[in-house]
C-alpha positions in Angstrom: 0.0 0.0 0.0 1.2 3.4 -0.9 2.5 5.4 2.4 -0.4 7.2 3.6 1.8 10.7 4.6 2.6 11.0 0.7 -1.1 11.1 -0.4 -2.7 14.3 -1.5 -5.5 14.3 1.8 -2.4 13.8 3.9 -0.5 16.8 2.8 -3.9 18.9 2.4 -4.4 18.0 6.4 -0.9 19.1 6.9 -1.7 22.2 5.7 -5.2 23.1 7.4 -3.8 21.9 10.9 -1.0 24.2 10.8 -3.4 27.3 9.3 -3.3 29.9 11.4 -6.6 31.2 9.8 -7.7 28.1 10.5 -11.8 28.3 12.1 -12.1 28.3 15.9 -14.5 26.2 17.3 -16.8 29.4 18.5 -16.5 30.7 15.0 -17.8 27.2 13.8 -20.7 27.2 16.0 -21.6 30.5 14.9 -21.7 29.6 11.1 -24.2 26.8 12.3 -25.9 26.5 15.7 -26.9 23.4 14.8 -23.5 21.9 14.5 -23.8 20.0 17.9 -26.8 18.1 17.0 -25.7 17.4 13.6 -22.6 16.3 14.4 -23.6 13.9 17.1 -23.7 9.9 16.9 -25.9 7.4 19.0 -26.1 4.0 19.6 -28.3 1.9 22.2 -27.9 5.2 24.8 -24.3 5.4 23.7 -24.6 9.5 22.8 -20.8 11.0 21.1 -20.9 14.3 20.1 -17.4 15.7 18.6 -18.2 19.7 17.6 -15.7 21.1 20.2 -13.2 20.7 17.6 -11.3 22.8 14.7 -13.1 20.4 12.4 -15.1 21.7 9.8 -16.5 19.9 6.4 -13.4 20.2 4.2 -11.5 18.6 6.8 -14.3 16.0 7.6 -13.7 15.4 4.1 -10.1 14.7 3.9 -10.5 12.8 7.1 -13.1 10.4 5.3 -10.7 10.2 2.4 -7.7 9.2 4.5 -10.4 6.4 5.9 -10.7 5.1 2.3 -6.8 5.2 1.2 -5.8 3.1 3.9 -9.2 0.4 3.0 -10.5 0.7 6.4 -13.7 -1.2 5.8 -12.0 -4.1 3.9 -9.5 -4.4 7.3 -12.5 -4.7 9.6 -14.0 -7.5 7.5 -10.7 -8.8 7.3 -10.6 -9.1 11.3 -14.0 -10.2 11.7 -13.9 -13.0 9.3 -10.5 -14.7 11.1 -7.9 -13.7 9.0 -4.3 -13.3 10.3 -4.2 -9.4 10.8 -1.8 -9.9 13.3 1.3 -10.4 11.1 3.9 -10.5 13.0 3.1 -13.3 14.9 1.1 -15.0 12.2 -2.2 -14.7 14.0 -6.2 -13.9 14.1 -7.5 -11.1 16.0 -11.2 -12.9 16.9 -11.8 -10.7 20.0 -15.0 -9.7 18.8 -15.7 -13.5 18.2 -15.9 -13.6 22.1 -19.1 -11.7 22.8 -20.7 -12.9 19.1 -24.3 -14.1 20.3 -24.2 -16.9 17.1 -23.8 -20.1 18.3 -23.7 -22.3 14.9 -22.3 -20.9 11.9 -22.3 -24.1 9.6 -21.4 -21.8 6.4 -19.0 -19.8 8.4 -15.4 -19.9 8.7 -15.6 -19.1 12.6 -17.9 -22.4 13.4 -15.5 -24.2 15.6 -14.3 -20.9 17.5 -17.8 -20.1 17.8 -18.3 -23.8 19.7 -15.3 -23.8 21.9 -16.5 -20.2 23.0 -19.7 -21.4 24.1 -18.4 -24.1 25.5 -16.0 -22.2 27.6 -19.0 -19.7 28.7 -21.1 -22.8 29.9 -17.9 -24.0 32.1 -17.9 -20.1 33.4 -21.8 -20.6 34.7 -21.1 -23.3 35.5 -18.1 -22.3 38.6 -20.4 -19.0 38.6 -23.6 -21.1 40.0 -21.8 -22.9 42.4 -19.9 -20.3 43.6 -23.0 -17.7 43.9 -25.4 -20.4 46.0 -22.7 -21.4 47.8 -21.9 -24.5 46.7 -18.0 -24.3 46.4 -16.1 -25.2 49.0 -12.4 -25.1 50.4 -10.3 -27.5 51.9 -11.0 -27.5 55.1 -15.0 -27.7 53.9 -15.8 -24.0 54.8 -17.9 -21.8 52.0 -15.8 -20.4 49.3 -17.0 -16.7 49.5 -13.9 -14.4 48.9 -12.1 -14.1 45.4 -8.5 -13.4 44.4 -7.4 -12.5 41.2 -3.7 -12.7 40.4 -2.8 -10.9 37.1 -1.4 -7.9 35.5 -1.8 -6.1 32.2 -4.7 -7.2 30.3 -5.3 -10.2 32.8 -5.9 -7.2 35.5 -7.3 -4.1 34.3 -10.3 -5.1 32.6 -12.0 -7.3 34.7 -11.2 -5.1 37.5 -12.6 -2.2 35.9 -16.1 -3.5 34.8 -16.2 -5.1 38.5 -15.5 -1.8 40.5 -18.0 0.0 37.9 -20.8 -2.3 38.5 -20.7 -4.2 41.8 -23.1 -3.7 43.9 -22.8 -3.5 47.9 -24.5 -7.8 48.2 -21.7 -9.0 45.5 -19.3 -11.4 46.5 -16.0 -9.9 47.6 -13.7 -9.9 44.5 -10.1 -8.4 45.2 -7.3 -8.0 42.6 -3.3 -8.6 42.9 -1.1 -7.4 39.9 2.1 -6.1 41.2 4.7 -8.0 42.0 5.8 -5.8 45.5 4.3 -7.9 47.8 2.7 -5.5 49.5 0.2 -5.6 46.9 -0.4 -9.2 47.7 0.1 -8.6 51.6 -2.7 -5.5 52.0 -5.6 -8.2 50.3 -4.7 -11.5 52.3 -4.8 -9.5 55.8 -8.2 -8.7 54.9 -9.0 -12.4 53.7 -9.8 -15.9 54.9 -7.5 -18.4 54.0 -10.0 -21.1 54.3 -13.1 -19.4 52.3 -11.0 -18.0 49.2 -10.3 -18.9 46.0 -7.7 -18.0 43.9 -7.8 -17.4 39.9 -4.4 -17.6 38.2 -4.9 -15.2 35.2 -2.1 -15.1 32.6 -2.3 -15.8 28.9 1.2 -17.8 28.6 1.4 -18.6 32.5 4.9 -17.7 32.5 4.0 -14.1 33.6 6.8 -13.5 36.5 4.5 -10.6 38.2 1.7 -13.0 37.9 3.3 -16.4 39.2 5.6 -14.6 41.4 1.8 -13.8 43.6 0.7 -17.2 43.2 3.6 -19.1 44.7 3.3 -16.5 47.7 -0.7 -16.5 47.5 0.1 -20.7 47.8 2.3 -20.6 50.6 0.0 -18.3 52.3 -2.7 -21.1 52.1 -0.9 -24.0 53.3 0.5 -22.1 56.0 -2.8 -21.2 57.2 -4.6 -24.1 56.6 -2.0 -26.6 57.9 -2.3 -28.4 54.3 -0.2 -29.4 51.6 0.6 -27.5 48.2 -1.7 -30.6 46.3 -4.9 -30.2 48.5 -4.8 -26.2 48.9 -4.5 -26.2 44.8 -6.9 -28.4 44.2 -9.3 -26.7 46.5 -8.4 -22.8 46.4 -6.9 -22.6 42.4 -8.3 -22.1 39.4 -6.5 -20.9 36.2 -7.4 -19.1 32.7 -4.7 -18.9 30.3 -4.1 -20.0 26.9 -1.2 -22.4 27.5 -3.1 -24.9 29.8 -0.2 -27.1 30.2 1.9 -24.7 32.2 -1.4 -24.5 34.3 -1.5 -28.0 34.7 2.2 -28.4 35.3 1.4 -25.9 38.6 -0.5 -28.3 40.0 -4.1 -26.5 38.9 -6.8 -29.6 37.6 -7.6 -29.4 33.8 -11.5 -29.3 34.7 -10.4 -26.0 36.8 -8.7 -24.4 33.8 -10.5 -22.0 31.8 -8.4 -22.1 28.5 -8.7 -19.1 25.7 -6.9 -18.7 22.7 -3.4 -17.7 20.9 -6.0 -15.2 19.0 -7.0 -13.3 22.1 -5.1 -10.4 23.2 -3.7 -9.6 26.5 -5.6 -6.2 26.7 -8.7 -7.8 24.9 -9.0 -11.0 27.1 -11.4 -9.2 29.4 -14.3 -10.7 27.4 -12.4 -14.4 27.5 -12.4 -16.8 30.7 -9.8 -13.5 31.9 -13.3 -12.2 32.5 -14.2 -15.5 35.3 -14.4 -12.2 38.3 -16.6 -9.9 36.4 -18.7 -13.3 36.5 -18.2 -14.4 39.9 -18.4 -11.3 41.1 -21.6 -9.9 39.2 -23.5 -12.6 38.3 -23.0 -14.6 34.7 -25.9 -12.8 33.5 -24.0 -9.5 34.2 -21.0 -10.6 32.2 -23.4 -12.0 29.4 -25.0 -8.2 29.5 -21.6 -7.0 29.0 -20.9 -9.2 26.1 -24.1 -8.6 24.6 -23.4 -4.7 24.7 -19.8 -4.9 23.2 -21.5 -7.1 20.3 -24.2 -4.1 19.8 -21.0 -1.9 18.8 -19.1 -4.6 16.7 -22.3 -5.2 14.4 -22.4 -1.0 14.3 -19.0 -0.9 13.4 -19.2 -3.6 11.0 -22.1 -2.2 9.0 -22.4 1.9 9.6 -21.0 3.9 6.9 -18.2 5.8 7.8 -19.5 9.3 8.8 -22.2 8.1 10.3 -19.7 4.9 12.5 -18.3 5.7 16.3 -15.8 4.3 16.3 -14.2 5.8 13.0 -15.4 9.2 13.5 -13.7 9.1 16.8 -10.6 7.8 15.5 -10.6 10.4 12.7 -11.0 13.1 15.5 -8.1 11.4 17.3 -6.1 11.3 14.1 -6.7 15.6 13.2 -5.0 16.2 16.8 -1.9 13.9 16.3 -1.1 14.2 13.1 -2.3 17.7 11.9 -2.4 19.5 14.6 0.9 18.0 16.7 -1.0 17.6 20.0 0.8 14.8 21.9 -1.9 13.6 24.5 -5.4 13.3 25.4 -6.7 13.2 28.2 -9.9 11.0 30.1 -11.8 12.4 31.8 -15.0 10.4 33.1 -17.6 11.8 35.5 -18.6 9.3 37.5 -16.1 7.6 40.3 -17.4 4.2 39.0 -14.8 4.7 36.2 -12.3 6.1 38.2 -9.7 3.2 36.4 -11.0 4.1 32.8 -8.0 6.3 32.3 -5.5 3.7 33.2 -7.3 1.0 31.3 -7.0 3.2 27.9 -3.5 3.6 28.7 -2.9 0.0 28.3 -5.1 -0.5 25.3 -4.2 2.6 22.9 -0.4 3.0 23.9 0.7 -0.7 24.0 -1.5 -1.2 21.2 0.4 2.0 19.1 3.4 3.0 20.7 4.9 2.1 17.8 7.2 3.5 14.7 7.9 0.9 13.0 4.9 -0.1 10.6 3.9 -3.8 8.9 6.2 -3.5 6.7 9.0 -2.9 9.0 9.4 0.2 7.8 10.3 3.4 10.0 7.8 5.7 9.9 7.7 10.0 9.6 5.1 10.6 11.8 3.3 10.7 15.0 1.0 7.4 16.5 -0.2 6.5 19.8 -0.8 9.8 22.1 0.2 10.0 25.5 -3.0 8.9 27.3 -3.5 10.5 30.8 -6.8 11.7 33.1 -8.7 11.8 36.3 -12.1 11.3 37.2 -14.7 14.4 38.1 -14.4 16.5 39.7 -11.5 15.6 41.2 -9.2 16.9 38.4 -11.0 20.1 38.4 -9.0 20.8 41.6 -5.2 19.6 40.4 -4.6 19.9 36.3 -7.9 21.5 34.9 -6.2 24.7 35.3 -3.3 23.6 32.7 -6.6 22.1 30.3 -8.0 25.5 30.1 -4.4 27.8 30.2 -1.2 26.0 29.4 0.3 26.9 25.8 0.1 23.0 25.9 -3.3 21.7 24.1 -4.2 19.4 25.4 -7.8 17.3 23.7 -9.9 16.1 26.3 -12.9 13.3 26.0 -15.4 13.7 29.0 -17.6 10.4 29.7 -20.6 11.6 31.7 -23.9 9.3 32.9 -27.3 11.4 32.4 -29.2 9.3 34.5 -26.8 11.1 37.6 -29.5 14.0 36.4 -32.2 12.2 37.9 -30.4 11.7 41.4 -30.4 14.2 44.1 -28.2 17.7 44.0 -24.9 16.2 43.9 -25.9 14.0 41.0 -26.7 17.5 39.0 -23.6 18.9 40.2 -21.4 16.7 38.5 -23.2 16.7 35.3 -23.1 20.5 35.5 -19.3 20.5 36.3 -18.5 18.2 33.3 -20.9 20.6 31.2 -19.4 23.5 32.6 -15.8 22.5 31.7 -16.7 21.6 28.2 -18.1 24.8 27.7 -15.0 26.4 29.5 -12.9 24.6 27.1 -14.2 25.7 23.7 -15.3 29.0 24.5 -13.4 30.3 27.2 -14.3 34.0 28.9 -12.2 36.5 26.7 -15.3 38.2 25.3 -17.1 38.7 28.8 -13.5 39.9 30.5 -12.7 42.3 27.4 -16.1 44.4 28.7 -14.4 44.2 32.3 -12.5 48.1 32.7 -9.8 46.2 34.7 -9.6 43.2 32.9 -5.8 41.3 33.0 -4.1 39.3 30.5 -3.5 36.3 33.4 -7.6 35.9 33.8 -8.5 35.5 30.1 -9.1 31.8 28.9 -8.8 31.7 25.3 -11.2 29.0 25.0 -10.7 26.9 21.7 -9.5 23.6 23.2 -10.6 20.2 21.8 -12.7 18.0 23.9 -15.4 15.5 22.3 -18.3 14.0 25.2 -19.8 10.4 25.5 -23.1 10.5 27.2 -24.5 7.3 28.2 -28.2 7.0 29.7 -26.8 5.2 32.3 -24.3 2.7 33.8 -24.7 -0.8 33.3 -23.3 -4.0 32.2 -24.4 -3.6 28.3 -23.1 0.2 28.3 -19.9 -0.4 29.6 -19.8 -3.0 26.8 -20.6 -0.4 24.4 -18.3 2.3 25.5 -15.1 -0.6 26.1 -15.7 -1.7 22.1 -15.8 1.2 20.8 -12.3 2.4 22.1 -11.1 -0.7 21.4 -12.3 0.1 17.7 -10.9 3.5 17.3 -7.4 2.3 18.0 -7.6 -0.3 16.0 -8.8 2.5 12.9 -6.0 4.7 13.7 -3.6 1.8 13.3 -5.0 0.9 10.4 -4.5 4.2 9.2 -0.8 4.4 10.4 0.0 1.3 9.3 0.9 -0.4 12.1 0.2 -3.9 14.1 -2.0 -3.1 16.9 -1.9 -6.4 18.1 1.8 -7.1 19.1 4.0 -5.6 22.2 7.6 -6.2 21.3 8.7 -3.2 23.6 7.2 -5.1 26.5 9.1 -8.0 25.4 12.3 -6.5 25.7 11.9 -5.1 29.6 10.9 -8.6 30.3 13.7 -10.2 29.0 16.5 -7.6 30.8 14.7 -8.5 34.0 15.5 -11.8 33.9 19.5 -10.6 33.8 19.4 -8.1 35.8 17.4 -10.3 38.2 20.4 -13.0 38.3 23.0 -10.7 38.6 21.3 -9.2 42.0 21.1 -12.4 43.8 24.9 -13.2 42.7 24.2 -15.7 39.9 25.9 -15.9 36.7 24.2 -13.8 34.5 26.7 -12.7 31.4 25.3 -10.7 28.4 26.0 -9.4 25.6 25.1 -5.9 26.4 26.8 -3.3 27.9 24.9 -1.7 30.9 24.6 1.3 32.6 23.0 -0.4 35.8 26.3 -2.0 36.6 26.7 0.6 39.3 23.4 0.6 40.5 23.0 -3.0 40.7 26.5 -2.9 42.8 25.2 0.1 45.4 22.2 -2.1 45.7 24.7 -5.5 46.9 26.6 -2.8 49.1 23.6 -1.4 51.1 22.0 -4.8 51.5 25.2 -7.0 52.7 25.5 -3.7 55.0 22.2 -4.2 56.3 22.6 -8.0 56.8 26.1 -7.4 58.7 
């Protein structure tokens, strides 16, 4: 494919994004007061409007033509149909095949991934059901009631998300361990009964060293506490999901207590896989089905909505103007609502690791910008730390709000926030220059400019088939904009790498041979950190 940056709507965005003429966003609004309305998108309660930006129709227009260059709609069919988009390691990208409501597909190319999904959503109920009516038990024969989940990365941040969004104050206790400073793992067993929890074991190649790191410890724990072995306290307190059940097995964890997923399933997509076995334990299997079902709603939108009138795109196209055209480095998240106080994080994970890259599928360097630096707060807490650099740094810094309109409906404080997150939008775009030029003692240090980016998401409320919604289609937009960058959003190779200098590093502090190739600058940090321990042993 011919490189994007050299095509004619490339350089013509080049040009409008670094016009100084170029329309403010109040000026837009004036030319059409409709622009809000007619620039908004729906879906199922999902509600995005992006006006607050320097976007007007001949850059809409380019935008949509940029879409079509890089054959945007013939790379989604390409991932929804199975095909190995994921070229560098030779492999599907079938997320979306998890939360597909078909069952049988006999014409299909997906029928046997559609089976074995099924099939690992009926073992799911079928720990959920026992779990929930209190029919799983420990070793020692006391109630299972408390659940641990040992992950990091992918096999952490969603399911803890959608649990801490949704649960409600009679769910089961579900707790989540991902770093590997045991204080982590310390500050949730203190609070925990050996004898009444369970442990799940999440890690897509169980070879995680965060991950099994906590599980060794989470193990001793148990048979410390119980007075058992490490056979019984596995095969009463474990349970595994992974896609390399044989490592699971070789722990010690029973293959009926393994809740396998596949080689085609993401680390920051495996929420809606077995990695999602808390959301279900925690909320009910019904829940997680909700959640799947609302995530499907905005895959079959994607799939089949033109492109000015698709989410998803339109979003990433938005996304794409402030990177690329007009050189604004991050974005920030900003959801009202302290149920997704970890949204932020979790988009950190997804759009960075997914295209922090600069090297595209051809293995080719590329000229330009990709993945923004993804930051943000919850309302209105931000308001009170960095909303003053939003409205007044020389920095620009876009901004999407996520807001719930049923907090309307709730008492005063539920008003207030929505009126906060209206208020800053409205701060952002339009500022206070015209009202403070009228002021006889007006200074320069108390004008805001206005004209910042933001775009909002509204959603009627927050449930399990909303936060499916509003998860897919992020997931969506990133994958457009790598599309469009030409890059694999589906491998991590960066990761790799700190992984792999761990391992050294980690020999060569405990005094084992660990020679390499490389030539590092730790030495002297790694032999200040041998002085001041043998000091404090001595």
């Amino acid at each position: 494919m011919p490189r994007i940056d050299k095509s004619d709507s490339w350089k013509n965005l080049e040009r409008l994004g670094q016009d100084k003429n170029l329309n403010t966003i109040e000026k837009l609004f004036s030319e059409d007061p409709t622009r809000a309305k007619r620039q908004a998108l729906e879906l199922n309660g999902l509600y995005l409007d992006c006006s607050r930006n320097q976007i007007d129709q001949e850059t809409q227009a380019l935008l949509l033509n940029i879409c079509e260059q890089a054959h945007v709609s013939d790379q989604i069919n390409a991932m929804f149909t199975g095909k190995k988009i994921n070229i560098s390691e030779q492999r599907a990208v079938l997320h979306t095949a998890l939360r597909s409501s078909e069952k049988n597909d006999p014409n299909g190319p997906l029928d046997e991934i559609r089976k074995s999904i099924h099939a690992n959503l009926d073992q799911m109920q079928q720990l959920t059901n026992m779990f929930r009516s209190g029919q799983l038990f420990g070793a020692t024969g006391e109630q299972i009631d408390t659940v641990i989940n040992i992950g990091i990365g992918g096999s952490d941040l969603g399911p803890k998300l959608v649990y801490g969004a949704l649960k409600k104050p009679e769910d089961p206790h579900i707790l989540f361990v991902s770093n590997i400073d045991d204080a982590d793992l310390a500050s949730k067993l203190q609070i925990t009964d050996a004898a009444r929890t369970l442990f799940i074991v999440a890690s897509k190649t169980f070879t995680t060293a965060e991950t099994l790191t906590n599980a060794k410890a989470a193990l001793s724990w148990l048979c410390e506490k119980l007075k058992v072995d490490d056979q019984h306290a596995i095969k009463h307190h474990f349970v595994a999901t992974t896609a390399n059940p044989s490592a699971a097995k070789a722990f010690g964890i029973e293959s009926k207590k393994i809740f396998s997923f596949w080689d085609w399933v993401g680390g920051r997509y495996s929420l809606w896989s077995a990695v999602g076995l808390p959301i279900s334990l925690g909320l009910g299997f019904e829940e997680f089905k909700a959640l799947l079902k609302g995530a499907e709603e905005m895959d079959l939108h994607f799939k089949s909505a033109p492109h000015d009138k698709n989410l998803p795109i339109m979003l990433a196209l938005t996304g794409l103007w402030h990177i690329n055209f007009r050189k604004y480095p991050t974005q920030a998240i900003l959801p009202y609502t302290e149920k997704l106080a970890l949204f932020p994080e979790y988009l950190q994970q997804l759009e960075m690791e997914s295209n922090g890259k600069m090297i595209d599928r051809s293995e080719t360097k590329i000229e330009y910008h990709t993945a923004p630096i993804i930051w943000g707060s919850r309302g209105t807490n931000f308001q009170h730390s960095f909303a003053q650099h939003l409205l007044q740094s020389p920095t620009i810094t876009p901004c999407d709000f996520i807001a719930i309109t049923e907090d309307a409906k709730k008492d005063t404080t539920g008003k207030a926030l929505l009126a906060n997150c209206l208020a800053q939008i409205e701060a952002l775009a339009f500022g206070n220059q015209k009202q403070k030029a009228l002021e006889e003692d007006a200074k320069p240090s108390r004008m805001i400019e206005g004209n910042r980016p933001s775009n909002i998401i509204l959603m009627d409320e927050l449930n399990a088939p909303s936060i499916g919604r509003l998860l897919a289609l992020y997931e969506h937009k990133v994958f457009v904009q790598g599309l469009i960058w030409n890059i694999n959003s589906f491998d991590q190779w960066g990761v790799e790498l700190g992984k792999s200098l761990a391992t050294v590093i980690g020999k060569r502090l405990g005094n084992e041979d660990a020679k390499s190739d490389r030539m590092t600058s730790n030495s002297n940090l790694i032999e200040r950190i041998k002085m001041t321990n043998q000091r404090t042993i001595s």
